[in-house]
BAKEFI-56810 format. One record per residue (C-alpha): z, x, y. Coordinates in nm, 4 decimals, always signed. Last residue first. Layout:
N
[[Z, X, Y]];
...
! end
This chain:
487
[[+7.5312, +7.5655, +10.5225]];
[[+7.1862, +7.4966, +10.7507]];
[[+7.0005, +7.6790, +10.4428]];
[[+7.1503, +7.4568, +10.1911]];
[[+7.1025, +7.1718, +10.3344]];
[[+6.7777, +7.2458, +10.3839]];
[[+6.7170, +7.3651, +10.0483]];
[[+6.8514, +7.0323, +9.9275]];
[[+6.6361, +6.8153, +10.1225]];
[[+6.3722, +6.9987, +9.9591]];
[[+6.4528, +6.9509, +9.5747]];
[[+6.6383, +7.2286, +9.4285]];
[[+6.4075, +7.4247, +9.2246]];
[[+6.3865, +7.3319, +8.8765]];
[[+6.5063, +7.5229, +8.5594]];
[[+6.3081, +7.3592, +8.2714]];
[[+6.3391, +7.3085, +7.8725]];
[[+5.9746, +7.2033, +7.7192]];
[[+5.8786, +6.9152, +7.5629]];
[[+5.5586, +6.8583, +7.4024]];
[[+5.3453, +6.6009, +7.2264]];
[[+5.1152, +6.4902, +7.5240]];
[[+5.1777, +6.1401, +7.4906]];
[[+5.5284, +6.1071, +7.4988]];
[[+5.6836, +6.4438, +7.5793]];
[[+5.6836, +6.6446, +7.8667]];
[[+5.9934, +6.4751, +8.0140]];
[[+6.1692, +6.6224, +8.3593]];
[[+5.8222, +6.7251, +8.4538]];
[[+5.6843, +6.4091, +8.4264]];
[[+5.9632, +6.2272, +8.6517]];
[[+5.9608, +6.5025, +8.9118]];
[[+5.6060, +6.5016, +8.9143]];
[[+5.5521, +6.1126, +8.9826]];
[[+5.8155, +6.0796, +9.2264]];
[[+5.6762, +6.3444, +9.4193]];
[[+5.3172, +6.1912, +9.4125]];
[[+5.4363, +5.8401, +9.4201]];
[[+5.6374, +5.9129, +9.8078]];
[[+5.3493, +6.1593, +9.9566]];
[[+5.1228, +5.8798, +9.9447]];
[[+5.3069, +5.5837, +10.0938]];
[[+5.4201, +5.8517, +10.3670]];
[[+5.0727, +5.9474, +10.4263]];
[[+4.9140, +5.6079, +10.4715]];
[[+5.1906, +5.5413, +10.7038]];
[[+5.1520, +5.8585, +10.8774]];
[[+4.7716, +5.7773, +10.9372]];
[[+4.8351, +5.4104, +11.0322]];
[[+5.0607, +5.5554, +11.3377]];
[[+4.8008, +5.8178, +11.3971]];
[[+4.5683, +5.5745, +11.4915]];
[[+4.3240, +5.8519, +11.6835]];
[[+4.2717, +5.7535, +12.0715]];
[[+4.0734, +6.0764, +12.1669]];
[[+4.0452, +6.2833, +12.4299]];
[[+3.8824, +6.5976, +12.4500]];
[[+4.0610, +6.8607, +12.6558]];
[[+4.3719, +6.7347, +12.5998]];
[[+4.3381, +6.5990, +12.2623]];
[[+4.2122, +6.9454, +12.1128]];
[[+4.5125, +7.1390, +12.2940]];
[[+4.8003, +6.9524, +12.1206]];
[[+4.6251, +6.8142, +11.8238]];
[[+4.5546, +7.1733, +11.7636]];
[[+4.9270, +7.2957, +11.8055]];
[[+5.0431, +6.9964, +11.5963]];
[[+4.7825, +7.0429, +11.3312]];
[[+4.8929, +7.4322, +11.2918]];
[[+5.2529, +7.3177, +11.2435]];
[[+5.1786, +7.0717, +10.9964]];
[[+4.9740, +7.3721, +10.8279]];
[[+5.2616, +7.6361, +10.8160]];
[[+5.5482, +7.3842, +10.7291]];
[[+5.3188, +7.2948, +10.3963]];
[[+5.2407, +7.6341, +10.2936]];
[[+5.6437, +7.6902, +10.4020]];
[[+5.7415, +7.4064, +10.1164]];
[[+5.5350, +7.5616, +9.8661]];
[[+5.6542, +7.8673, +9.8961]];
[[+6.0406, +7.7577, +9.8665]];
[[+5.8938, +7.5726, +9.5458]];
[[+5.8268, +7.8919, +9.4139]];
[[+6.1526, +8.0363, +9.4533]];
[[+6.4218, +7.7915, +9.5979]];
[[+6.6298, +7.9508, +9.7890]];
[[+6.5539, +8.3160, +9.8297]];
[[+6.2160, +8.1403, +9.8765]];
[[+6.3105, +7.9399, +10.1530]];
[[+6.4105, +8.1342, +10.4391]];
[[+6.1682, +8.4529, +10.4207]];
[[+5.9037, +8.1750, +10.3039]];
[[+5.9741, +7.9486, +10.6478]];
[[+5.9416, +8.2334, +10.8779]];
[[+5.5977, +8.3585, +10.6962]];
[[+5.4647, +8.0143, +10.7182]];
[[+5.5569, +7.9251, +11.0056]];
[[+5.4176, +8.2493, +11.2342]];
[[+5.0694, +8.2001, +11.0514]];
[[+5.0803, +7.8122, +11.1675]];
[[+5.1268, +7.9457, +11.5205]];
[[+4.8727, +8.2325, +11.4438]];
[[+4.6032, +7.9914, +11.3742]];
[[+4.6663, +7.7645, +11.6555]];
[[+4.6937, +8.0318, +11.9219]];
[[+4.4093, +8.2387, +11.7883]];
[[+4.1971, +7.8823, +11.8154]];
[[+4.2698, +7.8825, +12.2011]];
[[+4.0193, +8.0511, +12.2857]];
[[+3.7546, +7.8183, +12.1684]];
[[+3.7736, +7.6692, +12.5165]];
[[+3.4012, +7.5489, +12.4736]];
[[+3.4585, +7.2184, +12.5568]];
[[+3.2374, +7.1086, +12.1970]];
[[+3.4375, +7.3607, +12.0328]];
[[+3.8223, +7.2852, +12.1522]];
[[+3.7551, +6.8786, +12.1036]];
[[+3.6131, +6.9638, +11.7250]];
[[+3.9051, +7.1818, +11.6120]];
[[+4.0755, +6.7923, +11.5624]];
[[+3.8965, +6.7334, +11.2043]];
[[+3.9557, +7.0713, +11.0309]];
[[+4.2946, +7.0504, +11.1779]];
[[+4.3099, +6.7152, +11.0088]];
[[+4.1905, +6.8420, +10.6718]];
[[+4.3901, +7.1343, +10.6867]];
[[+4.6665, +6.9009, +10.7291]];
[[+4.5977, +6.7044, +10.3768]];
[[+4.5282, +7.0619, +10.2277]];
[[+4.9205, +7.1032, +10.2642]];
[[+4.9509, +6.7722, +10.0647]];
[[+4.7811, +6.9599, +9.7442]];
[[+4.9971, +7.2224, +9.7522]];
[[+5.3097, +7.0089, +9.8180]];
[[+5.2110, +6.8118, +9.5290]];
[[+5.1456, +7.0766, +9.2969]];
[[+5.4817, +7.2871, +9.3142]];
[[+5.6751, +7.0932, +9.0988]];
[[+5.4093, +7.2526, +8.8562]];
[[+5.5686, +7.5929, +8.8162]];
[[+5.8106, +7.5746, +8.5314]];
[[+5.4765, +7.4484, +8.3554]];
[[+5.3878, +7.8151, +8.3441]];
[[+5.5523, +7.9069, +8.0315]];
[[+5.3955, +7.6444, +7.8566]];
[[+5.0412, +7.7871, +7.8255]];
[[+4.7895, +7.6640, +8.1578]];
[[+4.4964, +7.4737, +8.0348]];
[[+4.6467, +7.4448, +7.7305]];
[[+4.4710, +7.5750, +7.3424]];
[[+4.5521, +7.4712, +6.9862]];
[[+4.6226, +7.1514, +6.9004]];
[[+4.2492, +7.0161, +7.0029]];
[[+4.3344, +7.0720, +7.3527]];
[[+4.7329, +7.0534, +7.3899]];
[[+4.7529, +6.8459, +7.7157]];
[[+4.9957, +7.0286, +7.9527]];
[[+4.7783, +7.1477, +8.2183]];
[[+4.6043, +6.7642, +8.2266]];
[[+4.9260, +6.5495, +8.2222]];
[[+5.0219, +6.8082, +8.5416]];
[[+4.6724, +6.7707, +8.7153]];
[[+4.6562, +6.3469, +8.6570]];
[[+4.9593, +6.2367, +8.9567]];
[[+4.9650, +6.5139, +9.1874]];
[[+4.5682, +6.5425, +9.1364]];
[[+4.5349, +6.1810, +9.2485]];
[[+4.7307, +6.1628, +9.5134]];
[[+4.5523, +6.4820, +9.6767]];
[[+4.2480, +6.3276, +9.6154]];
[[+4.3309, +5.9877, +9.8222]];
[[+4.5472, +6.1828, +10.0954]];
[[+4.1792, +6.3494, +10.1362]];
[[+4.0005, +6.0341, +10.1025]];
[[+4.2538, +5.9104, +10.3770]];
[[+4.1849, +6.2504, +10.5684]];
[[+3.8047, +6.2104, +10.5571]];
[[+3.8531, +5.8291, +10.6452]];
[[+4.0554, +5.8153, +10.9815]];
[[+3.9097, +6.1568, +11.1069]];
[[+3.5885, +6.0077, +11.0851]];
[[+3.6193, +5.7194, +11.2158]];
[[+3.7878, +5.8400, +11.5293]];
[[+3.5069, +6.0728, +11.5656]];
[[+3.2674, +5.7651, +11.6023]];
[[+3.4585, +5.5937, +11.8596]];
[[+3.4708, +5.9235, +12.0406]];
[[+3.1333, +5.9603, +11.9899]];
[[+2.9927, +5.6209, +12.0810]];
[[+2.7991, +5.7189, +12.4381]];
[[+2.6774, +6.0556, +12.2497]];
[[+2.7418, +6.3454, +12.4311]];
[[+2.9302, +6.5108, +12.1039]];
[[+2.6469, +6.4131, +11.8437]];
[[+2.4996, +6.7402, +11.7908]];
[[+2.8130, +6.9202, +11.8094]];
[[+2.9736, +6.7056, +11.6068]];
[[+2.7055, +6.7028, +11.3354]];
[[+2.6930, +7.0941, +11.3330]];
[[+3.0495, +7.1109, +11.2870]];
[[+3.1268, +6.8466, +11.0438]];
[[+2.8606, +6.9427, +10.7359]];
[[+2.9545, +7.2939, +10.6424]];
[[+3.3782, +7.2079, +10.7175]];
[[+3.2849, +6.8473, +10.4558]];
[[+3.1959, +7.0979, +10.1983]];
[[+3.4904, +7.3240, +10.2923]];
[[+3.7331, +7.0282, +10.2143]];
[[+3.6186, +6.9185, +9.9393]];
[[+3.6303, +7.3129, +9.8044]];
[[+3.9940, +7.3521, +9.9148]];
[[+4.0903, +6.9600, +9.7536]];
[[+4.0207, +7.0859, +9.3909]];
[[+4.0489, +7.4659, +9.4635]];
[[+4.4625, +7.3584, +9.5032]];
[[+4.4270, +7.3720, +9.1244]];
[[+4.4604, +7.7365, +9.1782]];
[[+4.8395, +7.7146, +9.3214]];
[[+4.9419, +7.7034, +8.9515]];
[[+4.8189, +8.0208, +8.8752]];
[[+4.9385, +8.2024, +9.1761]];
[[+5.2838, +8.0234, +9.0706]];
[[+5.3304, +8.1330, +8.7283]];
[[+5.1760, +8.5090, +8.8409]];
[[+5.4121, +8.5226, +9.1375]];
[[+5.6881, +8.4122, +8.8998]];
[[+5.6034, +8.6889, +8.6364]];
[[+5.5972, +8.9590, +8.9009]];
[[+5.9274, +8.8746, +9.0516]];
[[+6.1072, +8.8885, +8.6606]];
[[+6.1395, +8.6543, +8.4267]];
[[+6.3373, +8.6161, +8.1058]];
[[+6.6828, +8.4809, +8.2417]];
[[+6.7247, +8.1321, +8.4167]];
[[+6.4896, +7.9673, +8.6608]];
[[+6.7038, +7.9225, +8.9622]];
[[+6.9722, +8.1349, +8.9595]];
[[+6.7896, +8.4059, +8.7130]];
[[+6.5486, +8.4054, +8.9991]];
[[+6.8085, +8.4609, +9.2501]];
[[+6.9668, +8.7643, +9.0706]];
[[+6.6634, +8.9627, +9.0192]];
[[+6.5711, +8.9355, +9.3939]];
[[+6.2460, +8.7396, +9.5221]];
[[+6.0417, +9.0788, +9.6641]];
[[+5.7061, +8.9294, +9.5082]];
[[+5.7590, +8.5604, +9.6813]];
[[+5.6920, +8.7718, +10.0026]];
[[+5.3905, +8.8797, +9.9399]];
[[+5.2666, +8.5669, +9.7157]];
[[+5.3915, +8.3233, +10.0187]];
[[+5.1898, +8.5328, +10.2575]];
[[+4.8626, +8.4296, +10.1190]];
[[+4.7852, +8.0804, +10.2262]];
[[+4.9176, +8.1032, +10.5729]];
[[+4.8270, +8.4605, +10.5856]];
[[+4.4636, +8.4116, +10.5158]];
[[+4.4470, +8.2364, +10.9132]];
[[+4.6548, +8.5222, +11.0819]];
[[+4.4576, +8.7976, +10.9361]];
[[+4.0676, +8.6060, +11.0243]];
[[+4.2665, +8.5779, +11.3940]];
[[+4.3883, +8.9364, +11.4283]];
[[+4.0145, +9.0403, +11.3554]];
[[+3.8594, +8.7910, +11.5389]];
[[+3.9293, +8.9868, +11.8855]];
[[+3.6885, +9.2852, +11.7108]];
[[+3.3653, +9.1304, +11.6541]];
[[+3.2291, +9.1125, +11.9863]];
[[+3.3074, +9.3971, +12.1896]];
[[+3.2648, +9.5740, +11.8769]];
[[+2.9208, +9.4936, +11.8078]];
[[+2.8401, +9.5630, +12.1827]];
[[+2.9951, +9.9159, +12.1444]];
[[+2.7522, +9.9565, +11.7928]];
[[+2.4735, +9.9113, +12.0320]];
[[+2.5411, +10.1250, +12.2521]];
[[+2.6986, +10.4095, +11.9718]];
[[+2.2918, +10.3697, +11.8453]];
[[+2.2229, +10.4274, +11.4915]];
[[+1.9094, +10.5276, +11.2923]];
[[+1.8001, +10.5859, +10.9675]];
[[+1.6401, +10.3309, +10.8833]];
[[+1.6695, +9.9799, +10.7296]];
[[+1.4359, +9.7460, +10.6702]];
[[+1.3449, +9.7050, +10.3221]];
[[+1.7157, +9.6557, +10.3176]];
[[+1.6725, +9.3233, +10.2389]];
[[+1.4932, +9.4047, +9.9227]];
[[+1.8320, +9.5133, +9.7664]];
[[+2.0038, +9.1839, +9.7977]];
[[+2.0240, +9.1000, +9.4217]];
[[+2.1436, +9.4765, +9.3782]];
[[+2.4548, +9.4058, +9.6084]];
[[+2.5390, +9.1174, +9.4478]];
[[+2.5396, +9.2281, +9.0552]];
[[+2.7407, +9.5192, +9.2323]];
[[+2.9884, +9.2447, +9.3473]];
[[+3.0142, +9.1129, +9.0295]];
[[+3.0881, +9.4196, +8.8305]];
[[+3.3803, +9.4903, +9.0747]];
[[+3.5184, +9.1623, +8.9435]];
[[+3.4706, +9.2332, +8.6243]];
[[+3.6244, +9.5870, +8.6363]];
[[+3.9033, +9.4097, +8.7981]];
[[+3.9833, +9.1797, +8.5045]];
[[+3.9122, +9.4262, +8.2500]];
[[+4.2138, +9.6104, +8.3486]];
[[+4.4035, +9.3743, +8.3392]];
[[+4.3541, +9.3434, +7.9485]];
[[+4.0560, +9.5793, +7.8133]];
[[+4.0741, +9.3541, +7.4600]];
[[+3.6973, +9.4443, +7.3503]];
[[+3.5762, +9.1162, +7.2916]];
[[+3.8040, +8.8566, +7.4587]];
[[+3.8791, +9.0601, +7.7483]];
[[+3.5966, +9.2513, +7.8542]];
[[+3.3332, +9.0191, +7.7204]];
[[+3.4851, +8.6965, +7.8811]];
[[+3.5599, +8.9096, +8.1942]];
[[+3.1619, +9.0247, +8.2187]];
[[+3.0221, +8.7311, +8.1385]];
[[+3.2734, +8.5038, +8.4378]];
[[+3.1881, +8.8315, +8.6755]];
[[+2.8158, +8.8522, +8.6049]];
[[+2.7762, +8.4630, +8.6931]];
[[+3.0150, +8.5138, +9.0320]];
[[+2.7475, +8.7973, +9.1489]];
[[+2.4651, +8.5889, +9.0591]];
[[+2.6492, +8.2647, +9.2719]];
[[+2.6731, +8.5158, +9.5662]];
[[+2.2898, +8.6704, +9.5157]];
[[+2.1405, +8.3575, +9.4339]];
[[+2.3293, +8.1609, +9.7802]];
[[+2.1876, +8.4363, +10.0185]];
[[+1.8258, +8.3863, +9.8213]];
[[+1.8059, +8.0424, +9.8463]];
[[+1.9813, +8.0466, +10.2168]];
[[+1.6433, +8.2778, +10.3743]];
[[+1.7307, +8.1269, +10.7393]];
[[+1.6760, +8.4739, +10.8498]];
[[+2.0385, +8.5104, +11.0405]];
[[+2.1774, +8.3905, +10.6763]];
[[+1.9806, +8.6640, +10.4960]];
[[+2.1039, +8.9209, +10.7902]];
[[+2.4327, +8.8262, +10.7672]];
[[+2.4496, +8.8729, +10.3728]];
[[+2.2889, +9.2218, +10.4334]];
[[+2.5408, +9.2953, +10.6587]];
[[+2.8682, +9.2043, +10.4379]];
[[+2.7384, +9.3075, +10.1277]];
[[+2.8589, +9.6877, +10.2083]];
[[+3.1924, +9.5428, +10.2461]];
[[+3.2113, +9.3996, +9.9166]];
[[+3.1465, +9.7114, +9.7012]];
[[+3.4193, +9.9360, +9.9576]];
[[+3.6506, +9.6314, +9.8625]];
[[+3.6107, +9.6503, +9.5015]];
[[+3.6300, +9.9988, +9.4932]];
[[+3.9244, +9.9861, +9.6804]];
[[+4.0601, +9.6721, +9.4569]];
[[+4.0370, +9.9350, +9.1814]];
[[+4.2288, +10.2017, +9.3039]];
[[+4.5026, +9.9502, +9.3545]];
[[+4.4830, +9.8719, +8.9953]];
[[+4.4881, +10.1914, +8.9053]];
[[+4.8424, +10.2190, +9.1145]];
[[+5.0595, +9.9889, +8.8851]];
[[+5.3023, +10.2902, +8.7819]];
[[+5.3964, +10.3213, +9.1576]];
[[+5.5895, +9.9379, +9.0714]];
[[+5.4543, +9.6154, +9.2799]];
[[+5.5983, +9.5074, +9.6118]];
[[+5.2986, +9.5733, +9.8430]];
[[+5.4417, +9.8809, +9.9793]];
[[+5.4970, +10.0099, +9.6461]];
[[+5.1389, +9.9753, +9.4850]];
[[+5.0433, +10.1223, +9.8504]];
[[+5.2198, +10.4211, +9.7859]];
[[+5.1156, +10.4370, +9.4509]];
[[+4.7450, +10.3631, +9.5837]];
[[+4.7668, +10.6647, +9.8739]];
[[+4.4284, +10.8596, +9.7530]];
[[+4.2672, +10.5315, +9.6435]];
[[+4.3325, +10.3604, +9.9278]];
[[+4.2400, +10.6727, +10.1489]];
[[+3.9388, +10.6427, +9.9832]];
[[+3.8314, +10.3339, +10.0514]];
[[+3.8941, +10.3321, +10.4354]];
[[+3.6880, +10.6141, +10.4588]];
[[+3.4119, +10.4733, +10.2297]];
[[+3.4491, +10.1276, +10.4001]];
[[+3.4275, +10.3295, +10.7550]];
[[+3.0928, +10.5426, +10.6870]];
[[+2.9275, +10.2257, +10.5229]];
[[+3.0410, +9.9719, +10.7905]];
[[+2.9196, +10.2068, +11.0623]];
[[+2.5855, +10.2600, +10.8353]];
[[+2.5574, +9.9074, +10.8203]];
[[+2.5814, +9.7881, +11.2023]];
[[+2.3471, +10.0233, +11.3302]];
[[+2.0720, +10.0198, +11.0746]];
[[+2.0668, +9.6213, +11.1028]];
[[+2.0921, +9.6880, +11.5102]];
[[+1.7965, +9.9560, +11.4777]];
[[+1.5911, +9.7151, +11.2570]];
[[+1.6101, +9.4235, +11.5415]];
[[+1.4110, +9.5657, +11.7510]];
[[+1.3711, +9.3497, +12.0299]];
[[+1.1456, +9.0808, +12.0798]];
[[+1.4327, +8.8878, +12.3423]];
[[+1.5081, +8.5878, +12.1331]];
[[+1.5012, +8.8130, +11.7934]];
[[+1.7911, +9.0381, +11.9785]];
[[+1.9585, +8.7693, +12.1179]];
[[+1.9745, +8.6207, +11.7158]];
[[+2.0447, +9.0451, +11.6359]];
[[+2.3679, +9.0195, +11.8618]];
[[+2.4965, +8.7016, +11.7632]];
[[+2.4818, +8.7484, +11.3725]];
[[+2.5983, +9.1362, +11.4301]];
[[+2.8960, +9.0120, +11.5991]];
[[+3.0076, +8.7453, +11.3073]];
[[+2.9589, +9.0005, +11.0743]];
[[+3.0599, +9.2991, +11.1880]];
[[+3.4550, +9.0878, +11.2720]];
[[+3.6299, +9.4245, +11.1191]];
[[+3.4630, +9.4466, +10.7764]];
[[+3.7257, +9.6765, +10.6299]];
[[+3.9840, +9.5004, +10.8144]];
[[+3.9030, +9.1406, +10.7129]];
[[+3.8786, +9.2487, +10.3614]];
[[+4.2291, +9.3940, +10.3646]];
[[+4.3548, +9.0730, +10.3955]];
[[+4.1482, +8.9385, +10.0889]];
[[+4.2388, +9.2411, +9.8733]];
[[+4.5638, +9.1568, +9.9484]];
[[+4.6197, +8.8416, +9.7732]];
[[+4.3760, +8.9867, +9.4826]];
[[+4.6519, +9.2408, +9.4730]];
[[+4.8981, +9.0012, +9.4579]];
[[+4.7573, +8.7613, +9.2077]];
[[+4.6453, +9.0480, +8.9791]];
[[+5.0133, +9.1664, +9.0020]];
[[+5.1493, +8.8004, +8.8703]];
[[+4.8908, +8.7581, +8.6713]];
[[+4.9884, +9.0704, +8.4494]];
[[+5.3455, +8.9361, +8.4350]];
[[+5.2457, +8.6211, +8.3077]];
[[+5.0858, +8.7898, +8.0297]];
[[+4.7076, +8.7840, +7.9892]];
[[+4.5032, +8.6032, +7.7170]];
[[+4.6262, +8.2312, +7.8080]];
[[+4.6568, +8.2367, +8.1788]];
[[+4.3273, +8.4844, +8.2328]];
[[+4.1194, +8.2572, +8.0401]];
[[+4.2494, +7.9092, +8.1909]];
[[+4.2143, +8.0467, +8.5573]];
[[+3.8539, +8.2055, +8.4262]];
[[+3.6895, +7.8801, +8.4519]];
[[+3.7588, +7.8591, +8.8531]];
[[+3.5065, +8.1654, +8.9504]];
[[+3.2807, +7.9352, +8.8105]];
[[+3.3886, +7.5999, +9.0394]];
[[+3.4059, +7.9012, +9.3521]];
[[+3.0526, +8.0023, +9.2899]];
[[+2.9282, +7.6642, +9.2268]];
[[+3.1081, +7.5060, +9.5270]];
[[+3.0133, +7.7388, +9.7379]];
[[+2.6260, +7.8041, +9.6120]];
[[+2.6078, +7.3771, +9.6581]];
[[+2.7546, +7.4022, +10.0544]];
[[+2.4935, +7.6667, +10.1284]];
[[+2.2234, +7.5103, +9.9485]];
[[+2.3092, +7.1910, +10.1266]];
[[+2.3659, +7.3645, +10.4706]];
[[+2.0731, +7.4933, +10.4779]];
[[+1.8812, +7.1489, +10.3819]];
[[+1.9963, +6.9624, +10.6412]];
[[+1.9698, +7.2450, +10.8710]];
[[+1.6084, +7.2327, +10.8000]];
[[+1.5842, +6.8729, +10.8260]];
[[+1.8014, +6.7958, +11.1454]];
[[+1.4949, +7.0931, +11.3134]];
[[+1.1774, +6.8696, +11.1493]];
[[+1.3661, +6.5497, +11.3119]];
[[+1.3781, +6.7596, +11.6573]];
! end
C-alpha cells in the first residue's frame, strides 16, 4: 500500500511540476506579445486562442478520457491493447483532418462568425493547423499517462512550450513576422510535442475495429457538452466582449479603440489570473486522490472541513495579494524603459480583483465536487458546470453593453458563485458536511472590501512611486451597472 501512496506521490508531482512549468513559460510571452504587438492584434489572438480551446473539445470528442478506461480494462483483462491505440488514433486522425480542413476551407466565414473581419482568415487557417497538430497528441498523451511513464508525458508538454517561447522570441523580435509569428510558434510547439512522443507509436498498426471505436464513443461522448460548458465560463466573456458596439465603447472608454483592441486590453489583463489558476490546479492534482483515499475514514468529515476552511482562506489570501501588488507591478517602468503591460492597457486593471475573486469560488467548487465523487453520483457535474455556463453568458449579454470589460468581469464572477451554489447544493446532500460558512463569508467580505478599494484608489493616481499618470475612462462601478440595468 505505502509502495502504491509513493508512486502516485511521485506522479502527481511531475505532473503538477510539468503544469506549472509549462503554463509559468507559456506566461513570459504575455509581456512580449503586449509590448511588440498592437492591442488590436491581441485582441484577435485572444479570440481565436479563445476558440481554439472550444474547438479542441470537439476535435478530440471525450477520446481521451474513453480510451484511458477502455485500454486500463483492456490491460486488466490481457487484451490487446495495440488494436484499441490503433483504433482510437486513426479515428482521431481521419476526423481532425476533416474537421481541419473544412476550417481552413470556410476560415472567412468563420473569421466572421467569431466576430473578427473576413480579412483576418489566415489566422483561422492557422488555429486549424494548430488544432489538427494538437489532436493527434491527444492519444499518445493518454497512452503515456495510462503507462505511468509521467517523465516522458511531462518532457514532451514542457518541450513543446520551450520551442514555442524560442520560436516567438525569434519570430518576432528577430525577423518582425508580427501575428503571424505568434501562431506559427505555437504550431511549432505542438510539432516539437508530437516528435518527442514518436516512440510511443512503436505500437501502432494498422488496424481498426468500428466495436471498439462504438465503446469509445459510448464513453467519451456525454463529456463533450460538459468540457464546452466548463471553458465557456472563462471564455465566453472574450466572444461576446468582441461584438461590444462602436458607440458603447466610446461611452465608456472614450475614442481610439475599437472591439478588438478591448478584447486584447482585457485578454491581457485576465492573464495574471494564471497566478491563482495554477495554485489552484496544483492543489486539483493532489485533492482528488487524497479524498478518495481518505473518504471512509472515521475523521473525514472533520478533516474535509479543514481543508476547505484553509485552501480557500489561502486562496482569499493570494487573491488579496495580487489585487493589491499586480497593478503597482504592470505599471512599474523597468529600468525606464520597458512595463509589464504598456500604458494603454492599464484602462483594464479594474478588472483584476474580480478575476482573481472568481478563482476564490473555483476553489470552493474544487473543494465541495468531493461529496458527488466519493457517492458516485458524478452525474450531476453537467448540471453544475452548465449552470455556471448559463450565468456567465446571461450576465455578459447584460453587462458588457454596460460596462465593457468590467461587465466581463462581473459575469466570470456571477458564473462561478453560481456554480458553488449548485455544487454545495447536491455535494452537501449526498455527503454531509458542517462547513463554517459563516466565518468563510466574513473572511471574504473583509477581503473583497481592501482589494476594490485598493484598485480604485491606484488606478485613479498612477503617480507617486511609479512615475506615471495616465488619463482613464472607468467602468461604472457594479452597483451602478445594476442600477442601471434594472432602470
Amino acid at each position: 500500500m505505502l509502495s502504491k501512496l509513493k508512486l502516485l506521490f511521485k506522479d502527481t508531482v511531475i505532473y503538477g511540476v510539468s503544469s506549472i512549468l509549462a503554463r509559468s513559460l507559456n506566461y513570459l510571452l504575455v509581456p512580449l506579445y503586449a509590448n511588440k504587438l498592437t492591442t488590436f492584434d491581441n485582441g484577435i489572438q485572444t479570440i481565436v486562442y479563445a476558440n481554439i480551446a472550444l474547438a479542441n473539445v470537439l476535435f478530440s470528442y471525450g477520446l481521451e478520457t474513453s480510451y484511458l478506461k477502455v485500454a486500463s480494462d483492456s490491460t486488466n483483462r490481457e487484451r490487446d491493447e495495440t488494436r484499441l491505440f490503433s483504433t482510437a488514433f486513426i479515428c482521431l486522425f481521419l476526423t481532425s483532418t476533416l474537421f481541419a480542413l473544412l476550417i481552413a476551407l470556410f476560415a472567412p466565414e468563420i473569421s466572421r462568425l467569431i466576430g473578427l473581419s473576413a480579412s483576418d482568415f489566415p489566422f483561422i487557417r492557422y488555429a486549424a493547423l494548430i488544432l489538427w497538430l494538437d489532436t493527434l497528441l491527444v492519444i499518445p498523451f493518454a497512452e503515456l499517462r495510462l503507462k505511468r511513464k509521467a517523465l516522458q508525458f511531462a518532457m514532451a508538454r514542457v518541450g513543446g512550450v520551450i520551442a514555442v517561447v524560442i520560436s516567438a522570441l525569434l519570430l518576432i523580435l528577430q525577423f518582425n513576422a508580427g501575428l503571424h509569428g505568434v501562431f506559427i510558434a505555437e504550431a511549432f510547439g505542438s510539432l516539437v510535442s508530437l516528435i518527442f512522443v514518436v516512440p510511443v507509436f512503436q505500437q501502432f498498426r494498422l488496424f481498426f475495429s468500428t466495436l471498439q471505436l462504438r465503446e469509445m464513443l459510448r464513453i467519451g461522448l456525454p463529456y463533450v457538452p460538459t468540457g464546452i460548458a466548463g471553458l465557456l465560463i472563462h471564455l465566453i466573456d472574450r466572444n461576446i466582449l468582441i461584438r461590444i458596439s462602436p458607440a458603447e465603447i466610446e461611452r465608456i472608454y472614450g475614442k481610439g479603440f475599437e472591439a478588438s483592441d478591448i478584447v486584447g486590453i482585457y485578454g491581457r489583463i485576465a492573464a495574471f489570473g494564471v497566478v491563482l489558476q495554477l495554485f489552484i490546479q496544483v492543489f486539483r492534482f493532489a485533492w482528488q486522490p487524497f479524498f478518495l483515499q481518505h473518504s471512509k475514514d472515521p475523521d473525514a468529515k472533520q478533516l474535509f472541513r479543514h481543508i476547505l476552511s484553509i485552501s480557500t482562506l489561502f486562496t482569499m489570501f493570494l487573491a488579496l495579494a495580487a489585487s493589491l501588488f499586480v497593478p503597482d507591478l504592470v505599471r512599474y517602468h523597468y529600468g525606464g524603459s520597458f512595463y509589464l503591460l504598456p500604458p494603454r492597457y492599464w484602462i483594464g486593471l479594474s478588472v483584476l480583483p474580480w478575476i482573481f475573486l472568481s478563482y476564490v469560488f473555483d476553489m470552493v467548487s474544487t473543494n465541495l465536487s468531493a461529496g458527488l465523487l466519493i457517492t458516485g453520483n458524478t452525474r450531476y457535474l453537467p448540471v453544475v458546470t452548465f449552470s455556471g455556463a448559463a450565468v456567465t453568458a446571461l450576465c455578459c449579454w447584460w453587462l458588457i453593453p454596460l460596462g465593457g470589460m468590467d461587465g466581463a468581469a462581473y459575469a466570470i464572477v456571477a458564473g462561478t458563485f453560481m456554480m458553488c451554489l449548485v455544487m454545495a447544493w447536491y455535494s452537501l446532500r449526498l455527503f454531509p458536511v458542517s462547513h463554517d460558512w459563516l466565518k468563510l463569508g466574513l473572511f471574504l467580505a473583509a477581503g473583497v472590501g481592501p482589494g476594490l478599494v485598493s484598485e480604485h484608489v491606484s488606478i485613479r493616481c498612477a503617480s507617486g512611486r511609479f512615475g506615471n499618470c495616465v488619463e482613464r475612462r472607468t467602468a461604472p462601478p457594479l452597483p451602478c451597472l445594476c442600477r442601471a440595468a434594472l432602470s
